[in-house]
C-alpha positions as a printed Julia matrix, in Angstrom:
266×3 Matrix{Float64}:
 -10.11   -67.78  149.48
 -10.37   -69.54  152.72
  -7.98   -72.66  153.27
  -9.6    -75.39  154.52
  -7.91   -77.4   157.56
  -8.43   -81.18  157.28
  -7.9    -83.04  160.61
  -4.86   -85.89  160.51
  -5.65   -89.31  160.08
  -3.56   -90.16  163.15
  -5.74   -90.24  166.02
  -4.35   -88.0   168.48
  -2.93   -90.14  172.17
  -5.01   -89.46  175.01
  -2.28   -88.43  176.71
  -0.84   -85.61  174.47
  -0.66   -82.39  175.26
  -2.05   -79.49  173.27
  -0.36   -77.6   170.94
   0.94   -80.66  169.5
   3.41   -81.88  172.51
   3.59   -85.6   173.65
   3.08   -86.31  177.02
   5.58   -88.75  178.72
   4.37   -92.3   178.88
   2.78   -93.0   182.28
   4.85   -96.07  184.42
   3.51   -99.88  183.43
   1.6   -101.21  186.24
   3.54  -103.6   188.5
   2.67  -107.19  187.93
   2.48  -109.1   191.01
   2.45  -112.36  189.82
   6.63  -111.98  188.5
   7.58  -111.33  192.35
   6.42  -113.01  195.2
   7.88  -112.74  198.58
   6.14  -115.3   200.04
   7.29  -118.2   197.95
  10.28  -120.23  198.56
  13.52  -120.11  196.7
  13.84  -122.81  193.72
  16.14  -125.33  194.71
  17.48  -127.84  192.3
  17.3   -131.46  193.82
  19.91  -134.24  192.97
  18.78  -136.98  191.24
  18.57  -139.79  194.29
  20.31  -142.81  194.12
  19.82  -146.28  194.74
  21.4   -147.21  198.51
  24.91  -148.39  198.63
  25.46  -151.87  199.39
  27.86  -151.97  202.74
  30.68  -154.14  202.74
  29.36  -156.44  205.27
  26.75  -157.24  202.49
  29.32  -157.84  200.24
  31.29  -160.19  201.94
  28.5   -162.25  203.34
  27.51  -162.49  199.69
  30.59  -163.44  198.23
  31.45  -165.94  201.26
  27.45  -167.79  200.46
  28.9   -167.94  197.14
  32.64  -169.2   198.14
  30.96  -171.91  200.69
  28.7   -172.57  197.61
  31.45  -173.75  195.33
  33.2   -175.47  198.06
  30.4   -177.48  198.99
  29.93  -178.38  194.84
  33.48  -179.55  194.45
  33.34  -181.77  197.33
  30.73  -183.32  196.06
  32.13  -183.9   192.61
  35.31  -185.65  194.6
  33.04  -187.48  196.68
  30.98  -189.06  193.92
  34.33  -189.64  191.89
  36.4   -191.61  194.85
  32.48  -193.74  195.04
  33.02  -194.24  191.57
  36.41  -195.5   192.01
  35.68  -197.56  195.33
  32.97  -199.55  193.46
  34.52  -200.19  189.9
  38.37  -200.85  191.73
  37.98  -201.64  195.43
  41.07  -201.06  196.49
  42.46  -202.31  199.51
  45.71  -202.04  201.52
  48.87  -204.21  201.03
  49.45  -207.07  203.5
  53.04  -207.74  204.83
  53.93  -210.86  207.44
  57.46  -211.55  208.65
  58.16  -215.29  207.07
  61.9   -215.43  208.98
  63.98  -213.74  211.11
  67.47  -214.39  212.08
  69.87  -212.86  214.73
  73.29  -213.29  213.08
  75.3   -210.99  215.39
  74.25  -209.61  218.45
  77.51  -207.74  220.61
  76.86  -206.05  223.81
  79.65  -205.12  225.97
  80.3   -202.52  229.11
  82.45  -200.29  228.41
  83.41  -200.35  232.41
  84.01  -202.64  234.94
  80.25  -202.1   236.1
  77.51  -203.96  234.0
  75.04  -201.02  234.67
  76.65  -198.7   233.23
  76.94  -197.53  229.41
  78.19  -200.15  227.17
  78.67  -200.87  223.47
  76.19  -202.12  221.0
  77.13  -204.39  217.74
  73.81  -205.92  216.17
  72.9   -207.54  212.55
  69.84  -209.7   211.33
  68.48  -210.8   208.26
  64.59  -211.77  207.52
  62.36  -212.37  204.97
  59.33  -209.81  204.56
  56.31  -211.25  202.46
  54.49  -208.65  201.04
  50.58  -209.23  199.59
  48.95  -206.98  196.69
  45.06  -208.03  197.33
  44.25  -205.86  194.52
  42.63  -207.42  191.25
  43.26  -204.2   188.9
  45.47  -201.8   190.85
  49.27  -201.65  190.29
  51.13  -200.51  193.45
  54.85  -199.09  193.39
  57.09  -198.58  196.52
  59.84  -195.67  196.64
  63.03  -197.22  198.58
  62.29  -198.72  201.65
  64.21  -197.32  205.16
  64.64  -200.07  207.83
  65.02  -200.31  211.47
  65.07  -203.28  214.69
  64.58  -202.15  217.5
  63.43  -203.52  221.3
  62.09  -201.4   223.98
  62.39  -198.16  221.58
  66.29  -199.14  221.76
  67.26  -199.19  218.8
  69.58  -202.03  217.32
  70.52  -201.95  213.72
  69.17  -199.85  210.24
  68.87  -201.05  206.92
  67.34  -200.35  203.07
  65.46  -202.15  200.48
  65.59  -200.97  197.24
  62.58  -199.39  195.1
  59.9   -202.52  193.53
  56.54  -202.71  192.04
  53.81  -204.88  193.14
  51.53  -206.05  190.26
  47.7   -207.72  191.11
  47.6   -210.3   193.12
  51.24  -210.58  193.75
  53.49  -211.76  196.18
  56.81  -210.31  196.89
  59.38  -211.65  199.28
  61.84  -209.18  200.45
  65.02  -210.3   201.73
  66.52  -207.42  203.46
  70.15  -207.03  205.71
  69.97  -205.04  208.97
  73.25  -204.62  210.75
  74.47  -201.52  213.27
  77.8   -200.59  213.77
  79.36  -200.43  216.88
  77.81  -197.54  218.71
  77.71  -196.26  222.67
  74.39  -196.98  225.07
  73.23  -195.4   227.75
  73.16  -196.99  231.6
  69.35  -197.44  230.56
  69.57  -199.32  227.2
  71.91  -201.54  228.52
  70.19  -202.56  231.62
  67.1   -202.9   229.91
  68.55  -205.18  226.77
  70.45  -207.44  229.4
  67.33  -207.89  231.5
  65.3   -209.51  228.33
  68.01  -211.0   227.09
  67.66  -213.01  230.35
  63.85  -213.76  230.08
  63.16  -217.49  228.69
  61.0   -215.94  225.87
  63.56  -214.09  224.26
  64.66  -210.29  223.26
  61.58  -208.66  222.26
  62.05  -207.08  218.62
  59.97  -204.43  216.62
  60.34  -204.44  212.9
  59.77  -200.94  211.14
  59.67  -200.25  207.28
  59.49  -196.53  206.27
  58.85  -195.68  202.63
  56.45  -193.71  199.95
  53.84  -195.6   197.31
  51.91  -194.58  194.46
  49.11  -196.62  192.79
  48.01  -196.89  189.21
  44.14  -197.69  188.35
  44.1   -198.28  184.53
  45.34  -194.54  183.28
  45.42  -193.15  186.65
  48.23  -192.4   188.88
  48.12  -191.43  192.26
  50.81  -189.27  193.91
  52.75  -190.46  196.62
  51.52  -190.88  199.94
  54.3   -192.2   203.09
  53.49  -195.46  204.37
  54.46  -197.2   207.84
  55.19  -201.12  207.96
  55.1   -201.63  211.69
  55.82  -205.79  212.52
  55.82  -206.74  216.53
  55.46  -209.71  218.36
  58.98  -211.51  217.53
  61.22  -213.15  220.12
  64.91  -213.35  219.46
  67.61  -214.52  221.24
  71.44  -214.55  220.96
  73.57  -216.31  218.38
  75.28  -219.4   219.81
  78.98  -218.59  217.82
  79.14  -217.98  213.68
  75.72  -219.74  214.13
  72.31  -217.14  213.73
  69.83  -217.92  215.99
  66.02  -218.06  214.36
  63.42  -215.75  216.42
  59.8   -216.95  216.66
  57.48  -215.39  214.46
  54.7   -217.14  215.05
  53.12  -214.62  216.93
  54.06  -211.57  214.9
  51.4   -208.91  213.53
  52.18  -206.23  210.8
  50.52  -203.01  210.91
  50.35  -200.34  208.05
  49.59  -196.99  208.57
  49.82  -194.23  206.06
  52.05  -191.2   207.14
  50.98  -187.63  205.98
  52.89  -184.84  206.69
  51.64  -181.15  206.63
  54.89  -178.7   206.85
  56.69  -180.13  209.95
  54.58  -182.65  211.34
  53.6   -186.13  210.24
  50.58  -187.87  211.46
């Protein structure tokens, strides 16, 4: 009996060989599109930031700022003293020399020649009436430093001790001035014995040096120096034990605050 041959169910590749051999696998094509010469690398790019303020932006923003605050503040001080000015009205203290007295006034050479330096010996006592013009300010005075001089020569130094000046008070100070015996200079001395020869007298300055404080209800200032400055008086020399009264009648006190910043006062 024949056999009968019944073909495979497999197709057969169109590439295989005959007799049943397969044919190597022919190359994929080359795709173009995976390689292109022409186009330019891939390059990640940063992620861009916002520009850097420079310092000179910086500073002129924090110095608008600074001149800002600065400019508030004064403000605020400046509407607070107007507060103060109109509710208290403060004013300055008054002083006026009431009496002055020469009680010892010594001037020798200390050589034959009147010219040249000599020897000074000088006390005086006064009466200093002092004026608060304030209706609700209290005003206290830190110990009080003392000097009589003429012609920026200066004679004698004294104190006062430490008071408080209520509203509307008067205060009569009573201080002593005297100078121990000390040397002049050729100049000094020829200037003192040239007024003491003029009919209207030795010309005297009165000076009070000292620091105050005021109190407006529950404030307190701190202290600030003040300056008592009293001219016009015309003394002459004691006749014996007897003082001699100067003429006050044309004297003028002054009073000038005195600030000092490090080494200076103004």
């Amino acid at each position: 009996m024949t056999d009968r041959v019944y073909p495979s169910s497999k197709p057969t590749s169109a590439g295989a060989a005959p007799g049943g051999a397969t044919a190597p696998a022919a190359a994929a094509p080359a795709k173009s599109h995976l390689y292109n010469p022409t186009r330019p690398a891939y390059r990640p790019q940063s992620r861009r930031r916002g520009p850097r303020r420079s310092c000179r932006s910086v500073f002129c923003c924090c110095f608008f700022w600074f001149l800002i605050v600065l400019l508030l503040l004064i403000l605020l001080a400046a509407t607070a003293g107007a507060a103060l000015w109109v509710f208290y009205r403060p004013h300055s203290p008054t002083f006026s020399v009431s009496t002055f007295k020469t009680t010892k006034f010594n001037l020798s050479a200390s050589s034959a020649d009147a010219t040249s330096s000599g020897r000074l010996s000088a006390a005086f006592n006064l009466t200093v009436t002092t004026r608060n013009p304030n209706k609700k300010i209290t005003i206290f005075y830190d110990p009080f430093t003392i000097s009589v001089s003429s012609n920026d020569v200066v004679l004698a130094n004294g104190s006062y001790p430490a008071f408080a000046s209520s509203p509307k008070d008067f205060t009569a100070l009573k201080p002593t001035i005297s100078g121990q015996s000390r040397d002049l200079d050729a100049d000094s001395v020829t200037s003192l014995r040239s007024d003491l020869k003029k009919k209207s007298g030795l010309p005297l300055e009165f000076r009070m040096d000292t620091k105050v404080k005021i109190k407006m209800g529950g404030f307190k200032s701190s202290k600030v120096g003040i300056r008592v400055t009293c001219n016009g008086i015309q003394a002459g020399l004691p006749k014996g034990k007897s003082p001699t009264v100067a003429s006050t009648s044309n004297s003028k006190c002054e009073v000038d605050l005195r600030i000092k910043i490090w080494k200076w006062t103004f």
